[in-house]
C-alpha positions in Angstrom: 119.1 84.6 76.2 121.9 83.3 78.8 122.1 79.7 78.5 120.7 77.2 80.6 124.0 75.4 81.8 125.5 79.6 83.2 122.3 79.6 85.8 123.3 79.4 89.0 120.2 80.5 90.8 120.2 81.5 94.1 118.1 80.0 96.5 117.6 81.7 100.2 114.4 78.9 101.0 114.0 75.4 99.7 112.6 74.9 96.7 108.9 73.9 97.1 108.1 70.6 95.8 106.2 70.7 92.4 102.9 70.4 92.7 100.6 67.4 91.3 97.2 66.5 90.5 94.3 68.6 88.9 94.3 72.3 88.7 91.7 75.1 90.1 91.2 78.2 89.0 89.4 80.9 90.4 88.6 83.9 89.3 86.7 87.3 90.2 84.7 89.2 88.0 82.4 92.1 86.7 79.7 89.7 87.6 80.7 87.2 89.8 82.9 84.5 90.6 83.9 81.4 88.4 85.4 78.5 89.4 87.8 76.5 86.4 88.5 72.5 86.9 92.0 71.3 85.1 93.0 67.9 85.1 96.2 67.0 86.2 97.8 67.1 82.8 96.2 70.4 82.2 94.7 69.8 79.0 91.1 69.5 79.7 89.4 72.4 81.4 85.7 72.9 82.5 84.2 75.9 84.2 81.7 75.2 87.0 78.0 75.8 85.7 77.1 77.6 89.0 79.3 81.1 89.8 79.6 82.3 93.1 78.2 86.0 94.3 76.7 86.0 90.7 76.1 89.9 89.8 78.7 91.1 92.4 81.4 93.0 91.2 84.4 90.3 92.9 87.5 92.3 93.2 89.5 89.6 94.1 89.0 85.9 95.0 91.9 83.9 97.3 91.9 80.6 98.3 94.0 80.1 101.6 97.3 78.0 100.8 96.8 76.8 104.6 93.9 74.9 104.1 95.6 71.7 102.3 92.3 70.2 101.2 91.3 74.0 99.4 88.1 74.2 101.2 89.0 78.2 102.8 88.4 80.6 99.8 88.1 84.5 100.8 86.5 86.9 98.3 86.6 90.5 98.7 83.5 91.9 96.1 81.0 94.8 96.0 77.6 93.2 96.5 74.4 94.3 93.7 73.7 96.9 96.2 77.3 98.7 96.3 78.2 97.5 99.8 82.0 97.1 99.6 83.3 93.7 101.6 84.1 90.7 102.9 83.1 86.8 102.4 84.5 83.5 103.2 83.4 79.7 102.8 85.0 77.0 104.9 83.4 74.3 102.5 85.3 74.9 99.1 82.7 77.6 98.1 79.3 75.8 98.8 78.5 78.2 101.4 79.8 81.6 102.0 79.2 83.5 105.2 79.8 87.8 105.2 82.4 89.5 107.2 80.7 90.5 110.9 83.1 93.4 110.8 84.4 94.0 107.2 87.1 96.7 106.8 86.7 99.9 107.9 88.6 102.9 108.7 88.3 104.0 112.2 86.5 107.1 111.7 83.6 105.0 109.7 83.1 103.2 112.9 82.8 105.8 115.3 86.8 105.3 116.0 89.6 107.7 116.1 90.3 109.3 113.0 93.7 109.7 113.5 96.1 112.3 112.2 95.0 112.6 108.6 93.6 115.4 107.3 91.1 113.4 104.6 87.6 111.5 105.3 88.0 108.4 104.0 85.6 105.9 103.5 86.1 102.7 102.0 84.5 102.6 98.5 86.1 98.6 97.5 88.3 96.1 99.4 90.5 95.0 96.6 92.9 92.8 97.6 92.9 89.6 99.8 96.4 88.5 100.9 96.9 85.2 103.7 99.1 85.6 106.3 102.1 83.5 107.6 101.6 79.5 107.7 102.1 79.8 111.2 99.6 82.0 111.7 96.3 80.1 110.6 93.8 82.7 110.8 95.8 85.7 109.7 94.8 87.8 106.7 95.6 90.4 105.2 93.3 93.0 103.3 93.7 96.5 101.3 91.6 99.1 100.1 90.2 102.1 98.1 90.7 104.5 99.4 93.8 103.5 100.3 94.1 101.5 103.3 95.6 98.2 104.9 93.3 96.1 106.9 94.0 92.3 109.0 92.2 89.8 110.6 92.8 86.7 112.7 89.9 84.5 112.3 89.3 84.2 108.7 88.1 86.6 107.4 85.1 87.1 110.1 86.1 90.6 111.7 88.7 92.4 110.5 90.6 95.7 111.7 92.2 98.8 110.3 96.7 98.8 110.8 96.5 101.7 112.6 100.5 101.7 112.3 100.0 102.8 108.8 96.7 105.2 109.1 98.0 106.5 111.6 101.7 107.6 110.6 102.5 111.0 109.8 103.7 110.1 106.8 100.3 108.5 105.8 98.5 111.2 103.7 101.7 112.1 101.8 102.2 108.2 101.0 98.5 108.0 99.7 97.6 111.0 98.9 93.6 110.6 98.4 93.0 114.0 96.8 94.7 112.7 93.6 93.0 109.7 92.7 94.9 109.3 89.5 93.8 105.4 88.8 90.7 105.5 86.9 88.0 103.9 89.7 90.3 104.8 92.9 93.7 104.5 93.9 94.8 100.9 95.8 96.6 99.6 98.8 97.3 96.4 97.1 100.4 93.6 96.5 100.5 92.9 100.1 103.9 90.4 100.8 104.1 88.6 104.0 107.8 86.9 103.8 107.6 83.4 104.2 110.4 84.1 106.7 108.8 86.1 108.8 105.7 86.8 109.8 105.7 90.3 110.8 108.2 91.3 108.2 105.8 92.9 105.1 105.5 95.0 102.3 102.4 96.6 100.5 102.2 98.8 97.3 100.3 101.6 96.7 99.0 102.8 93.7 99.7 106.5 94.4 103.3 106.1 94.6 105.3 103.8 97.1 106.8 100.5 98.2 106.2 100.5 102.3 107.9 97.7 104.3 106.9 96.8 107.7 109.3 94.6 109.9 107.0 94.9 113.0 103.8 93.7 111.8 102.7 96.9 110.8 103.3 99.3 113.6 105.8 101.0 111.7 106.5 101.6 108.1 109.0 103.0 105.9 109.6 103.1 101.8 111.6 100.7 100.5 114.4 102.9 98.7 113.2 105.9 96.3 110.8 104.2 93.5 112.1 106.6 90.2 110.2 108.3 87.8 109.1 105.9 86.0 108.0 103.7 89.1 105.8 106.3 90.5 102.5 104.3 89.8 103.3 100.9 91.1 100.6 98.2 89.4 102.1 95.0 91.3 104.9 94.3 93.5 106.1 90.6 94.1 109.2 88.7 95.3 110.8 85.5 94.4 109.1 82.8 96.8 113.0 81.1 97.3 114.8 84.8 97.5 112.0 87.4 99.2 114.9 89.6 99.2 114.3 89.9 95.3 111.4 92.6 94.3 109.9 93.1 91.1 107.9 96.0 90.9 105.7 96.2 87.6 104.7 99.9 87.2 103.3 102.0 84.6 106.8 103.4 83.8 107.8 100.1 83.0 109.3 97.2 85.1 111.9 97.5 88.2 113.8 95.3 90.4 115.2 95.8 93.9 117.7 93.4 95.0 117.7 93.8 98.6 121.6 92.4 99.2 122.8 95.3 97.0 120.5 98.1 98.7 117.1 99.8 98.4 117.9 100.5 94.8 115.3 99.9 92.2 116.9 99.2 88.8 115.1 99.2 85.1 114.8 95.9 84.1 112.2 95.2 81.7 112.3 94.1 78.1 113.8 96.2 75.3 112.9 96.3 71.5 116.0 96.1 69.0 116.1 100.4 68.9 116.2 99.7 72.3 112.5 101.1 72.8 110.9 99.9 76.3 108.1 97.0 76.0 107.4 96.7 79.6 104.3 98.7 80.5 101.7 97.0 82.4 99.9 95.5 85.1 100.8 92.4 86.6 104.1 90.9 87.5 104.6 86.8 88.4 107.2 85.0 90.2 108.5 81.4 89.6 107.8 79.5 92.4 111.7 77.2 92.2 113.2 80.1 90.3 114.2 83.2 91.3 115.9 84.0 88.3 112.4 83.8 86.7 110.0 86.6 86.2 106.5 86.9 83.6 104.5 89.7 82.7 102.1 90.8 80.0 102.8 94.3 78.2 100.2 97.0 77.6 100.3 99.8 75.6 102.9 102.7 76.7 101.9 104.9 74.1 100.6 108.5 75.1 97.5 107.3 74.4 97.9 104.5 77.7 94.8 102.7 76.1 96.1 99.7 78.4 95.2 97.1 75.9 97.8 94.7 73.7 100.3 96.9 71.9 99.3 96.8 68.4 96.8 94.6 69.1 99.2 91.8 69.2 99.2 89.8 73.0 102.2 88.6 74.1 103.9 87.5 77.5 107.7 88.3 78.5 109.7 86.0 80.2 112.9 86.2 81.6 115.4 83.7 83.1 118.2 85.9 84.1 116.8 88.2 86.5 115.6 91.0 83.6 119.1 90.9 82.0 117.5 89.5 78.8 113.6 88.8 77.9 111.9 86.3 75.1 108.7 87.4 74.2 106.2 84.7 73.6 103.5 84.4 71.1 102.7 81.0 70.2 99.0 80.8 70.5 97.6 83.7 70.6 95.3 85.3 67.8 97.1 86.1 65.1 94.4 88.7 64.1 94.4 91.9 66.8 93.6 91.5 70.0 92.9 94.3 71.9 93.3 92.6 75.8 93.3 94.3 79.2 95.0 92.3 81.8 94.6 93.7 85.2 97.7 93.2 88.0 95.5 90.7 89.7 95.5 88.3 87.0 98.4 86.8 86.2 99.2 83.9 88.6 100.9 80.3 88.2 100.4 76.9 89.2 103.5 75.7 90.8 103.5 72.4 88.5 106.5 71.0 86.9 106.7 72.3 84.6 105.3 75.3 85.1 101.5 76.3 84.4 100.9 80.2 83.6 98.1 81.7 83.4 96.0 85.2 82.8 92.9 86.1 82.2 91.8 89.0 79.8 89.3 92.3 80.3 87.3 90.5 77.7 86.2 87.1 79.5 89.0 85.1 78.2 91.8 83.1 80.4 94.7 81.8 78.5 97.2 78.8 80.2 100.6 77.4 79.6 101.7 74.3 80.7 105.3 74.6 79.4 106.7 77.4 81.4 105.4 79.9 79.2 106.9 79.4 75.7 103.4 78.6 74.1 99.8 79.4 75.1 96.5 77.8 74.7 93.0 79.4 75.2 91.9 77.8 78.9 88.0 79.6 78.6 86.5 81.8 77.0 82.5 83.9 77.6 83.5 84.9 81.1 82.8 88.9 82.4 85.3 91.1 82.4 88.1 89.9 84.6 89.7 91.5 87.8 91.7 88.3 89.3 92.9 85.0 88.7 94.1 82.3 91.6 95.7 79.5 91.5 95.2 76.9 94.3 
């Protein structure tokens, strides 16, 4: 590992102040939404008796960073009945009110279908994303089928980015006839530099990084994702250097510094044979650290069972921008542990130091409160989870 006194890292924003005070967690589910109190020296957690959207399937649950007092949550779920769409609560989650006009494609409205040659329909709204702090009511929203979808009043009505539907490039960038991802391919990751607010990016699970510096009337890939990076699983940027992508794919894990060009580089973890140990799904940032990155490998055998590798969870972490890794075990089971953990769940806490935390297929979210070099079991009994928040 480079030592601590050679870090220089480069900062393009100010570094946020660290967060203090207790912790919340939210979380989406097979089942529901839970709701996970920390104190502020995160060491005692509780989870709240009474879930929200109890027996939805919630895809993906966001609380709006705007909202200082953490009263705006958004969900995106399927309800009991298989209706893909949208809720939000103004109150902290005590009430929760549905989308009057939750995404859609154009040609499930009675709108123009555009140039594409497919019927789409959209089958779950799987990621929630908030828009620019100076933009209040701005959200972001993305799809399977594939499909980007924004809003300007919270979450009540939202509308399809016809920029992207519509581009001729569209169904090559999608491509809905190969639906490789088990339940549906994904429009997900969506980035909104803090810089600016129409400048974004948005992964898709069929093959590309798009960027947008028009808020979304035109798109374009960002460089040519290799081989290995042709099924992105998360896509995220430093917070202090946006220009700095990570793109965590089932080929393994890539970075694009923007200063040097649309290249994207290897840059995962290597076993002493020099054997790659970064297949997975989720990739985070360090909120004062762009040097920083953490993921959690899955299996890369043939087999792609996308559980622990041998059994045996881990996290990576790297200080150095991928140039070396530590893997970190301290805490985990030392018998096997077969874990899924999904891109959407894997977030941190902006404390200092830093709280990590993910949350397993099997019910179970597991914390750090030293930056990731040990682990302790947060909760436990949960449904299968889809995403973890921080916020």
């Amino acid at each position: 590992m480079a030592s601590e006194t050679a870090r220089r890292p480069r900062h393009k924003l100010r570094v946020p102040r660290a967060r203090r005070g207790d912790v919340r967690i939210v979380v989406g589910t097979r089942k529901g939404a839970f709701v996970v109190h920390g104190d502020a020296e995160r060491r005692r957690f509780t989870v709240d008796p009474d879930p929200w959207h109890l027996g939805s399937t919630v895809f993906h649950v966001a609380p709006d960073p705007r909202a200082k007092d953490g009263s705006r949550v958004l969900a995106a779920l399927r309800t009991p009945d298989g209706v893909p769409t949208v809720v939000h609560s103004d109150d902290g989650g005590a009430r929760w009110q549905e989308s009057a006009a939750p995404p859609r494609f154009s040609e499930e409205t009675g709108g123009s279908a555009g140039p594409s040659r497919f019927d789409r329909a959209v089958n779950q709204v799987f990621w929630l994303t908030p828009g620019h702090r100076l933009r209040p009511g701005s959200w972001f929203a993305g799809t399977s089928p594939q499909g980007l979808f924004h809003t300007e009043d919270h979450g009540r009505t939202w509308e399809p980015v016809l920029g992207l539907h519509h581009h001729p490039s569209f169904d090559t960038w999608t491509r809905p006839d190969e639906q490789r991802t088990p339940d549906g391919a994904k429009l997900h990751s969506i980035l909104v530099d803090p810089r600016d607010a129409d400048h974004l990016y948005v992964a898709l699970s069929a093959g590309a990084v798009l960027e947008s510096r028009d808020g979304g009337l035109g798109w374009a890939p960002v460089g040519e994702l290799p081989e290995g990076a042709g099924s992105p699983h998360a896509l995220a940027f430093a917070p202090t250097d946006p220009d700095l992508l990570w793109l965590q794919a089932r080929g393994g894990v890539y970075r694009c510094d923007l200063d040097e060009g649309e290249v994207w580089e290897r840059a995962g973890p290597r076993a002493d044979d020099g054997t790659w140990l970064d297949a997975g799904f989720p990739v985070a940032t360090h909120p004062a650290d762009p040097d920083a990155a953490f993921l959690v490998p899955m299996d890369a055998s043939d087999a792609w069972s996308r559980t622990s590798p041998g059994g045996r969870p881990a996290v990576f972490r790297t200080r150095d921008r991928g140039a070396t890794w530590q893997r970190i075990e301290r805490g985990f089971p030392k018998a096997p542990s077969w874990w899924t953990v999904k891109r959407q769940c894997l977030a941190v806490d902006g404390h200092d130091p830093l709280g990590v935390y993910f949350g397993t297929s099997s019910g179970e979210i597991w914390g750090s409160r030293d930056e990731g070099t040990s682990f302790f079991q947060v909760a436990r009994g949960l449904p299968h989870i889809y995403s973890l928040e921080v916020g």
